[in-house]
C-alpha positions as CSV (number, residue, x, y, z in Angstrom):
1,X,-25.0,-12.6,-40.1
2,X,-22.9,-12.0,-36.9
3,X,-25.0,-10.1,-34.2
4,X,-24.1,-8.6,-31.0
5,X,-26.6,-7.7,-28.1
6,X,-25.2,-5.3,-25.9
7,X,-27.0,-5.7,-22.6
8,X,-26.6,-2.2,-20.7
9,X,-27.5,-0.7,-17.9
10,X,-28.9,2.9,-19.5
11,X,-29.1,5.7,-16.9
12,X,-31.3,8.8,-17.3
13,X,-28.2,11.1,-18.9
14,X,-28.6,10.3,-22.1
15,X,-24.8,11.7,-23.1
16,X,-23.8,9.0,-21.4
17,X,-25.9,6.3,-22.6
18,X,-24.7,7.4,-25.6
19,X,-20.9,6.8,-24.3
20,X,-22.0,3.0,-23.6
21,X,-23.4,2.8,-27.6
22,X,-20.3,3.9,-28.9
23,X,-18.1,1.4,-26.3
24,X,-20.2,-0.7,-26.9
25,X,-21.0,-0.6,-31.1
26,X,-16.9,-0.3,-31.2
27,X,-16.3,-3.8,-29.0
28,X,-19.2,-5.4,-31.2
29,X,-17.7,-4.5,-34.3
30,X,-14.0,-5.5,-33.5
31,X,-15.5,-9.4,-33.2
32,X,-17.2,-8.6,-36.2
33,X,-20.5,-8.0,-35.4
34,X,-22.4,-6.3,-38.3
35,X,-25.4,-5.8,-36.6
36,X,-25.4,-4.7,-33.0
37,X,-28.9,-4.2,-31.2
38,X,-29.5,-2.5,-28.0
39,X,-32.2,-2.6,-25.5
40,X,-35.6,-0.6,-25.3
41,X,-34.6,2.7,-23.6
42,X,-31.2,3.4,-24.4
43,X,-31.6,7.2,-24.7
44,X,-32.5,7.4,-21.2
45,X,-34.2,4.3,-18.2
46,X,-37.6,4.4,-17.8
47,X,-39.3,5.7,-14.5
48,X,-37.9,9.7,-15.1
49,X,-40.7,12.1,-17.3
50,X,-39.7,11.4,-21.0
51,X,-40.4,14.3,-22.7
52,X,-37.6,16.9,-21.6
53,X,-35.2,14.3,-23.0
54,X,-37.2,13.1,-26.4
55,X,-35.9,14.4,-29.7
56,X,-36.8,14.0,-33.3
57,X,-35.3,11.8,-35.7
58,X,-32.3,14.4,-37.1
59,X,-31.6,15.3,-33.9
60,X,-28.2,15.3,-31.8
61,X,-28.6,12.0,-30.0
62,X,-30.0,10.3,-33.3
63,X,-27.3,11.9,-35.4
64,X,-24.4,10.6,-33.0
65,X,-25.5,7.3,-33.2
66,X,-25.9,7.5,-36.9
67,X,-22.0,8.8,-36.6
68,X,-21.1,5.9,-34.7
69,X,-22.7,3.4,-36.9
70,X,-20.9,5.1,-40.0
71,X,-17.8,5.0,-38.0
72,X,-18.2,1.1,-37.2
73,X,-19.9,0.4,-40.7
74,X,-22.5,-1.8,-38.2
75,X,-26.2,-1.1,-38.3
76,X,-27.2,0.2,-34.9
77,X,-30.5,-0.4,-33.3
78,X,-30.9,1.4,-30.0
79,X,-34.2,2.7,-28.2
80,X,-35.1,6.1,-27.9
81,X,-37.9,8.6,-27.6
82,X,-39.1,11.3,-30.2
83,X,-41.7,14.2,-29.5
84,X,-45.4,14.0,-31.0
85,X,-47.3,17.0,-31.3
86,X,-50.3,15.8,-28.3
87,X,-47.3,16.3,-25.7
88,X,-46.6,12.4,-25.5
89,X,-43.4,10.6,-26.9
90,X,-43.4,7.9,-29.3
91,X,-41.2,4.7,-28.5
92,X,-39.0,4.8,-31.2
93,X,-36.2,2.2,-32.1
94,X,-33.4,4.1,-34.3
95,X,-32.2,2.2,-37.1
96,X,-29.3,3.4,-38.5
97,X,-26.2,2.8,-40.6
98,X,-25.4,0.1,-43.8
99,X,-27.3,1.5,-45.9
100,X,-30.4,2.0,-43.5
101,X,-32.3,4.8,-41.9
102,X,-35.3,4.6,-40.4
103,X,-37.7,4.1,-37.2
104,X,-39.6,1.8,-35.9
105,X,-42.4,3.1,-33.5
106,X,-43.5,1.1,-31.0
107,X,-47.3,-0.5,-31.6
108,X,-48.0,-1.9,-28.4
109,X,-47.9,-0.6,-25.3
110,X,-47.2,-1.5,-21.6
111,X,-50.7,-0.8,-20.2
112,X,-50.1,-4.2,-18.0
113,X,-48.8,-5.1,-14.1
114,X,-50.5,-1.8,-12.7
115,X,-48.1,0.6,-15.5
116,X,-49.9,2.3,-18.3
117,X,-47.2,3.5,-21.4
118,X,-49.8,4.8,-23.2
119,X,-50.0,7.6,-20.7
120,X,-47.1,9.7,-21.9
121,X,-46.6,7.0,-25.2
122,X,-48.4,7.2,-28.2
123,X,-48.5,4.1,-30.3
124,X,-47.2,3.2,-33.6
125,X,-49.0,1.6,-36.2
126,X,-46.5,-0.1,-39.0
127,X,-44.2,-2.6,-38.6
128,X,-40.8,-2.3,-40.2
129,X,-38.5,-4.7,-42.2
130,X,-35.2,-3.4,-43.4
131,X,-32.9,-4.8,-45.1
132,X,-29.0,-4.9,-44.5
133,X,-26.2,-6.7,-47.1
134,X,-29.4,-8.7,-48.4
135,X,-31.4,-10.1,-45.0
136,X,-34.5,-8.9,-44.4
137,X,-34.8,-7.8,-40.3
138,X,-37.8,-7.1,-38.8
139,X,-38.3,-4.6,-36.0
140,X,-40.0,-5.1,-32.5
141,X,-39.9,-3.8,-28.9
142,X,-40.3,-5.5,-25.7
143,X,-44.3,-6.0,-24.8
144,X,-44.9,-6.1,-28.3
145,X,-43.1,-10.2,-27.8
146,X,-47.0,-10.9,-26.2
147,X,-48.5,-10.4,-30.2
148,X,-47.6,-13.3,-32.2
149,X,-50.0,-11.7,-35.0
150,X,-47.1,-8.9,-35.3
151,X,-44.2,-11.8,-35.5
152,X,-46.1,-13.0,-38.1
153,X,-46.8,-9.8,-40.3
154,X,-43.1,-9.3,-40.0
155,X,-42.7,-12.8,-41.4
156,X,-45.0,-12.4,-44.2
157,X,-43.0,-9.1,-45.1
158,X,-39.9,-10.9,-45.1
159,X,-38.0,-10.9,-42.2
160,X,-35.9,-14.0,-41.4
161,X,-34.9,-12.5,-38.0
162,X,-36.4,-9.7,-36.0
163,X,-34.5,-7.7,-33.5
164,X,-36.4,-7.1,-30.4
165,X,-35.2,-4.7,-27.8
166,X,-36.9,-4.6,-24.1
167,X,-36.4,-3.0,-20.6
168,X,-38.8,-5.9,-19.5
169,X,-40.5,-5.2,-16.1
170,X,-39.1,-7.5,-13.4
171,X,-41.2,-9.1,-11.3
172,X,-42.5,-13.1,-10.1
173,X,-42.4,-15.2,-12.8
174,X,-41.5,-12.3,-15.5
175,X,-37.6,-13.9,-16.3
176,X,-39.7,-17.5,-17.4
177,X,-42.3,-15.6,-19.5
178,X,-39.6,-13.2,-21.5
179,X,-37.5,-16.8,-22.2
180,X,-41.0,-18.3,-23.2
181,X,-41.7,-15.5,-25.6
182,X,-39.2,-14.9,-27.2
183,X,-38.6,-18.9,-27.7
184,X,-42.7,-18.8,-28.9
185,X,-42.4,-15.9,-31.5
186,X,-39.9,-17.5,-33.3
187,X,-41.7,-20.7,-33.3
188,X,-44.8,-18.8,-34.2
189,X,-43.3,-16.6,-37.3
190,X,-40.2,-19.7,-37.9
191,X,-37.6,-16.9,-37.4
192,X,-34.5,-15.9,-35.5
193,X,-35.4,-13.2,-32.7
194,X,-32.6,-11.7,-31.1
195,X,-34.1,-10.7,-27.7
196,X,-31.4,-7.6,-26.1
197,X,-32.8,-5.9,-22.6
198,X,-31.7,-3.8,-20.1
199,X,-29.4,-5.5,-17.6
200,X,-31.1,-5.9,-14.1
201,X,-30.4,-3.1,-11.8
202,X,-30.4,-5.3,-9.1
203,X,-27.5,-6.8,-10.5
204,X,-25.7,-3.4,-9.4
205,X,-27.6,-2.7,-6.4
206,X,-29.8,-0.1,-8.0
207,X,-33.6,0.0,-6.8
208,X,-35.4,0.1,-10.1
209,X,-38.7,1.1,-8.5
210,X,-41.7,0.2,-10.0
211,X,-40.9,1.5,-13.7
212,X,-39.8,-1.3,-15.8
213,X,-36.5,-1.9,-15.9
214,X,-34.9,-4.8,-17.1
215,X,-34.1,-8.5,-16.0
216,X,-31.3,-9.1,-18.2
217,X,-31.3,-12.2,-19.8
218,X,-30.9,-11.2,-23.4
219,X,-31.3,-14.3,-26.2
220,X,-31.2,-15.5,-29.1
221,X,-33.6,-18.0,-30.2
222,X,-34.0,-20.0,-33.5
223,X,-36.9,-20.4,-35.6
224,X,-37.1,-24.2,-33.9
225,X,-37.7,-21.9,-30.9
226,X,-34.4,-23.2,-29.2
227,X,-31.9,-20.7,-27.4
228,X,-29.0,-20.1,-29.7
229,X,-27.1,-18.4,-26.8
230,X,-28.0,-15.9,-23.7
231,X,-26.7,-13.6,-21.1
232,X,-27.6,-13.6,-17.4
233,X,-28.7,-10.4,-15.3
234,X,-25.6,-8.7,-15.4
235,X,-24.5,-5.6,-18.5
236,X,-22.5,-7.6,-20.9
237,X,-22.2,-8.0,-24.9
238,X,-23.2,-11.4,-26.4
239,X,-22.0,-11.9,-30.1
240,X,-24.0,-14.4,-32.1
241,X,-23.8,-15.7,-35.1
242,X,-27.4,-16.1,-37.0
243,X,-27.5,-18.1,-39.5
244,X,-30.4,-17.1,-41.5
245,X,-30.2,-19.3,-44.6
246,X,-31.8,-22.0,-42.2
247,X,-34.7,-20.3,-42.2
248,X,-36.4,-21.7,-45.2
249,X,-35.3,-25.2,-44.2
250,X,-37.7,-24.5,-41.2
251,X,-40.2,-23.4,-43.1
252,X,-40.4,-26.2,-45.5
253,X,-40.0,-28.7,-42.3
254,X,-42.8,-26.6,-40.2
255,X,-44.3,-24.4,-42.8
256,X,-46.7,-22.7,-40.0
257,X,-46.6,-19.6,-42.0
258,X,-47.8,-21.8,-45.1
259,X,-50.3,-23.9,-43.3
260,X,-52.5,-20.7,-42.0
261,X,-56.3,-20.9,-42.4
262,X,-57.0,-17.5,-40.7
């Protein structure tokens, strides 16, 4: 399965973040990319209020992306934000195109590092698998990598790799622990997860205030928890190929799913 994680910077216009999915899904599927994930956020950065720019699931922005997707023949994952009927937004990752449609809400939030999500986010509750030309995919989003027990569920529903997009907050140490996460959920579940964030603003002298973000450094790690292959802090497109048949040789080498007493 050949992947692409486009690493963008997404602004607060969400016309045109959706420009930089459609450059973006386009590139990806000239190298032949049939999945393309990008980060947390795509509809529109963190740190502006969310709810003027959330919309449901058949609305505009969705439906473009759905378009581009169909135009590519690519699934597309890309972050956005949908209304709920308490005046919050749900964290929603759009999954569209290959014979899929469907949303994955995000189940934890970022009440960490002195920023609560949960303010103006309302939390999912199911994880997601879908499945595209025969692979089963799971479906995370950024803080959700600190819950191996949700890496896990996603394993025991099927998923070989799980696509997890992030704008992960920068700060000391935070570069070290998203590597180490992502490297430990795939040990922890024994699957590929292909880790896309938000390039680092600093990267383009942009003050990203204290809203997270983004740090860049989008992976890929095996379920060995080695790093297939990674960006650094600036936008750019990585295209990977995942090779998801090695996943149950893992598992019968380190059946940790198997080996479970609790």
């Amino acid at each position: 399965m050949r992947v692409a994680l486009a690493q963008i910077l997404a602004t607060d216009d969400p016309a045109a973040n959706l420009e930089l999915v459609r450059d973006h899904t386009a590139l990806a599927a000239q190298q032949g990319a049939t999945v393309v994930v990008f980060p947390e956020a795509t509809m529109c950065r963190f740190g502006v209020s969310l709810k003027p720019v959330a919309e449901p699931l058949d609305g505009p922005w969705a439906d473009a992306v759905r378009e581009i997707a169909a135009t590519n023949d690519v699934l597309v994952v890309a972050g956005m934000f949908t209304p709920t009927d308490d005046g919050r937004v749900t964290n929603t990752l759009l999954a569209v195109g290959r014979g899929v449609d469907t949303a994955y809400d995000k189940i934890h939030l970022y009440d960490a590092f002195g920023f609560a999500e949960s303010d103006t986010v309302m939390p999912g509750s199911t994880p997601v698998v879908v499945d595209v030309d025969g692979e089963n995919i799971g479906l995370a989003t950024c803080y959700d990598i600190r819950f191996p027990e949700l890496f896990r569920a996603l394993a025991d529903r099927g998923a070989s790799t799980v696509l997890l997009p992030a704008s992960w907050g920068a700060g000391e140490g935070k570069v070290e622990q998203w590597e180490l996460l992502v490297r430990a959920r795939a040990l922890d579940s024994t699957t590929f997860v292909v880790a896309c964030d938000q390039a680092d603003p600093l990267a383009r002298g942009i003050d990203p205030g204290k809203a997270p973000r983004g740090v860049g450094h989008s992976l890929v790690a095996s379920p060995f928890g080695t790093v297939v292959e990674s960006l650094g802090d600036d936008p750019g497109l990585l295209v990977v190929d995942v090779d998801t048949a090695s996943v149950e040789k893992t598992r019968q080498v380190l059946p940790v799913l198997a080996n479970r007493r609790m």
